[in-house]
Steps between C-alpha positions, in 0.01 A plus 500: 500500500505701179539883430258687256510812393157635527403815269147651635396818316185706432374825344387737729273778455698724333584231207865456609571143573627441876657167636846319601666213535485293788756179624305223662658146612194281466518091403251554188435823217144541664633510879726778379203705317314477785810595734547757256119628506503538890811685512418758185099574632604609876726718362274671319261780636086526464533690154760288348324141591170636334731558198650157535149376525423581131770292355861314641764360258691268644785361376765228668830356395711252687797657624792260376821665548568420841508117407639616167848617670516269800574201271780699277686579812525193637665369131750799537606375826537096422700615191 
């Protein structure tokens, strides 16, 4: 399994832009944007997901730093 970072945002009716970041462990980028999806929309209330409606910008990044620092460790201790 992988972690993304998933970014979900969207401007409501007032013009501000609302969204956040969301963790998922998924095994592919579109398993975790869908994870990611499901997770953001029930939070949201009636109001808000007729906002989202209109427009979502979704953005995802693999989250490599916990592989990153597991490997540098383990060279600290065999030296």
């Amino acid at each position: 399994m992988n972690t993304y970072n998933v970014t979900l945002s969207y401007e409501d009716r007032k013009g501000s832009t609302e969204g956040r970041t969301i963790k998922v462990d998924a095994s592919s980028i579109a398993g975790a944007i869908g994870k990611a999806t499901r997770e953001f929309v029930k939070s949201l209330d009636r109001k808000q997901r007729f906002d989202m409606n209109k427009g979502l910008k979704v953005e995802a990044v693999r989250d490599t730093t916990e592989k990153a620092g597991a490997p540098d460790t383990a060279s600290e201790a065999n030296a």
